[in-house]
TIMAR-776411 format. One record per residue (C-alpha): residue number from 1; residue in three letters; y, z, x. Coordinates in steps of 0.2 Angstrom, whole numbers. Layout:
pt nr: NUM rest: ALA yy: Y zz: Z xx: X
...
This chain:
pt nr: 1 rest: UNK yy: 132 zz: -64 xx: -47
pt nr: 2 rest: UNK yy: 116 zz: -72 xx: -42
pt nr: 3 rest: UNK yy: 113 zz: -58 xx: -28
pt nr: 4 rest: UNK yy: 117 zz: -46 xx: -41
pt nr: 5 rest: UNK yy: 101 zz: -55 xx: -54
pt nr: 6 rest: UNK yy: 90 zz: -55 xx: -40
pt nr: 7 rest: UNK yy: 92 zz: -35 xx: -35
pt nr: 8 rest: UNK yy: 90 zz: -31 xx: -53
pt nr: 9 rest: UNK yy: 75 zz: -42 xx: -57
pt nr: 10 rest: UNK yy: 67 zz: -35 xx: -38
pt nr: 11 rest: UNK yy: 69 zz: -16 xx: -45
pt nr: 12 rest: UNK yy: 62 zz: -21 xx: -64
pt nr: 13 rest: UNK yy: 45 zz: -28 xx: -58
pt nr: 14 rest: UNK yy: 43 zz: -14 xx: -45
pt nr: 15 rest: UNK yy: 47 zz: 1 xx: -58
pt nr: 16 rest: UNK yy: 33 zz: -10 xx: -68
pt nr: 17 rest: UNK yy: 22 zz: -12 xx: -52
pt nr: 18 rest: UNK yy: 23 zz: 6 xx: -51
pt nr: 19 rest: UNK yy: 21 zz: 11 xx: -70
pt nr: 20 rest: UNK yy: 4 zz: 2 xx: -70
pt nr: 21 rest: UNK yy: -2 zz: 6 xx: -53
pt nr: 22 rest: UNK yy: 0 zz: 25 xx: -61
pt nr: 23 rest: UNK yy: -5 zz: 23 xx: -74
pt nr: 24 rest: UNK yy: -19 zz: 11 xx: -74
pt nr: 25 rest: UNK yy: -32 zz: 25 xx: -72
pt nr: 26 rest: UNK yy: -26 zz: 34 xx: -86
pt nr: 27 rest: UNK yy: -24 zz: 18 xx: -98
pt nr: 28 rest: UNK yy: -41 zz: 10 xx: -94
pt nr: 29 rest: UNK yy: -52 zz: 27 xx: -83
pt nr: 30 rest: UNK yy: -66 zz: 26 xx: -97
pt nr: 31 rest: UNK yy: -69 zz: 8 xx: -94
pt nr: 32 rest: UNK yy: -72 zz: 11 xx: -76
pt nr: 33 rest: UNK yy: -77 zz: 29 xx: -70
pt nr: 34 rest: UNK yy: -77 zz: 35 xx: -54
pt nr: 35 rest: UNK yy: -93 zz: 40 xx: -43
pt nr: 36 rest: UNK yy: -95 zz: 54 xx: -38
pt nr: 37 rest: UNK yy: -92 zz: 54 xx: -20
pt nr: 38 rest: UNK yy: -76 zz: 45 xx: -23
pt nr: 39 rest: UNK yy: -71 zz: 59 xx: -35
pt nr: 40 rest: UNK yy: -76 zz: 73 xx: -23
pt nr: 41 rest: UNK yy: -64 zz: 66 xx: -9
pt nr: 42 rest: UNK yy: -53 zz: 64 xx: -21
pt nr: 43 rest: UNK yy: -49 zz: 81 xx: -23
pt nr: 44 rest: UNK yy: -43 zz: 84 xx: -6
pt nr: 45 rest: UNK yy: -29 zz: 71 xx: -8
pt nr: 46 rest: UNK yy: -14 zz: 82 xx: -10
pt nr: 47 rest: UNK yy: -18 zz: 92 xx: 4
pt nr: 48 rest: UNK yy: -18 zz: 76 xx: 16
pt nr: 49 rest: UNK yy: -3 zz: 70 xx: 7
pt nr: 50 rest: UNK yy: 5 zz: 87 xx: 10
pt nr: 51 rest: UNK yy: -2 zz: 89 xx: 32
pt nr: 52 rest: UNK yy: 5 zz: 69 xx: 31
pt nr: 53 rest: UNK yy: 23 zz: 76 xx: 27
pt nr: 54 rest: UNK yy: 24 zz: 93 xx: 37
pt nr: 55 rest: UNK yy: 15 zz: 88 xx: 54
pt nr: 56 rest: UNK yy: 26 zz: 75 xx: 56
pt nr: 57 rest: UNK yy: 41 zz: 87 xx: 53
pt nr: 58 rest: UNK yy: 34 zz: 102 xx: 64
pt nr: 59 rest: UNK yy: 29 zz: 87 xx: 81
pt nr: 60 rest: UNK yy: 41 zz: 74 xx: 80
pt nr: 61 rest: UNK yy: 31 zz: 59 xx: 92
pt nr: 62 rest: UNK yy: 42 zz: 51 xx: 103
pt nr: 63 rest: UNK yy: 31 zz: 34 xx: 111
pt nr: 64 rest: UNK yy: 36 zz: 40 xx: 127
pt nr: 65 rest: UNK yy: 36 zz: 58 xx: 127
pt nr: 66 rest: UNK yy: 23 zz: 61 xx: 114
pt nr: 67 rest: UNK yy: 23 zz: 77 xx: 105
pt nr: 68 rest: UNK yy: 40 zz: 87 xx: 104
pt nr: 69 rest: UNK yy: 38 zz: 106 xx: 103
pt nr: 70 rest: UNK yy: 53 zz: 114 xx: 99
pt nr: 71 rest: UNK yy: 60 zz: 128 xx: 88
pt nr: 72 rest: UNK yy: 54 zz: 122 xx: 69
pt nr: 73 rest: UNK yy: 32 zz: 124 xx: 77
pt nr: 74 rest: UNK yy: 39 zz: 141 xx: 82
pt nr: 75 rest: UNK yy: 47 zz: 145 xx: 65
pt nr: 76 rest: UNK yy: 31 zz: 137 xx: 54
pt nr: 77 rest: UNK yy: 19 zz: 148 xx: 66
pt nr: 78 rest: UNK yy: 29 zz: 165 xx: 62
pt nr: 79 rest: UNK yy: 27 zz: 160 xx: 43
pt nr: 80 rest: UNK yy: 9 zz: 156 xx: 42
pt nr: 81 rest: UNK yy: 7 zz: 174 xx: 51
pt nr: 82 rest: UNK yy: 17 zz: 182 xx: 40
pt nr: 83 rest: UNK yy: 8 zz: 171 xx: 25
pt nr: 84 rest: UNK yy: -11 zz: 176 xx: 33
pt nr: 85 rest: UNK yy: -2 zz: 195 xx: 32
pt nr: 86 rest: UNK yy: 6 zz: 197 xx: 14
pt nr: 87 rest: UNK yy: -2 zz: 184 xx: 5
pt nr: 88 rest: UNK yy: 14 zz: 182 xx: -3
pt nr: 89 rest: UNK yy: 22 zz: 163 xx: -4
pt nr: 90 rest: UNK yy: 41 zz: 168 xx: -4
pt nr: 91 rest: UNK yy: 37 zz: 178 xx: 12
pt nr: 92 rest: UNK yy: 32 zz: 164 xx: 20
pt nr: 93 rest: UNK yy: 47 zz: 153 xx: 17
pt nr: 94 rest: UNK yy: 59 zz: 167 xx: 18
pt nr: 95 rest: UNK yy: 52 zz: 171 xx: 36
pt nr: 96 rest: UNK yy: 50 zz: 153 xx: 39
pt nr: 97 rest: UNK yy: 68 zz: 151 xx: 37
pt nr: 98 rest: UNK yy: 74 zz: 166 xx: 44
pt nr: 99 rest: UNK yy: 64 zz: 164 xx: 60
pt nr: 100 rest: UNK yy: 70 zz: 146 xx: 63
pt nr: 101 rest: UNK yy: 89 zz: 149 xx: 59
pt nr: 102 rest: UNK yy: 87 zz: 168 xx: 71
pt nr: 103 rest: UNK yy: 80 zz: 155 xx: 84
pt nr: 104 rest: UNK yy: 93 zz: 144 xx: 83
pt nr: 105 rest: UNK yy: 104 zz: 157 xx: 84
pt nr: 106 rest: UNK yy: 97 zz: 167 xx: 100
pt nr: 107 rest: UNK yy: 94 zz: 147 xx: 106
pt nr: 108 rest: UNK yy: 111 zz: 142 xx: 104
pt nr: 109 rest: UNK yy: 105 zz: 126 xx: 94
């Protein structure tokens, strides 16, 4: 039962940690505004956040090996094409998708 206190009581305080670490800017912004440097570089967050997730998934690093090409740079490089073609965003995941399941196919993967 003790374990069971201590797990609930651990998830509380960081669902509050987080709540305020949000929401902090938005509860007290006015008091402490941002200078504009800061919120110039601020706006290219999302797109950092975003390279942060998907470069990671398309060159898996192996310590040893480094950098693993395989099918999924191959795939990603076929939808940015087709992307930089149509301008369309479900043509870039539909021949994203496509082109990695066709390779896996043809690859025997």
């Amino acid at each position: 039962m003790e374990n069971n206190a201590y797990f609930y009581t651990a998830i509380i305080l960081l669902a509050l940690c987080t709540a305020i670490s949000r929401a902090g800017y938005f509860l007290f912004g006015h008091h402490l505004p941002l200078p504009d440097g800061l919120r110039s570089a601020l706006r290219y967050a999302p797109l950092a956040a975003l390279a942060g997730i998907v470069i990671p998934e398309l060159l898996p690093w192996h310590p040893i090996e480094g950098p693993q090409v395989d099918l999924r740079l191959l795939a990603a490089a076929i939808a940015v094409g087709v992307f930089l073609w149509t301008r369309n965003g479900f043509l870039l995941i539909v021949s994203g998708m496509g082109a990695l399941w066709l390779s896996r196919w043809v690859f025997g993967l």
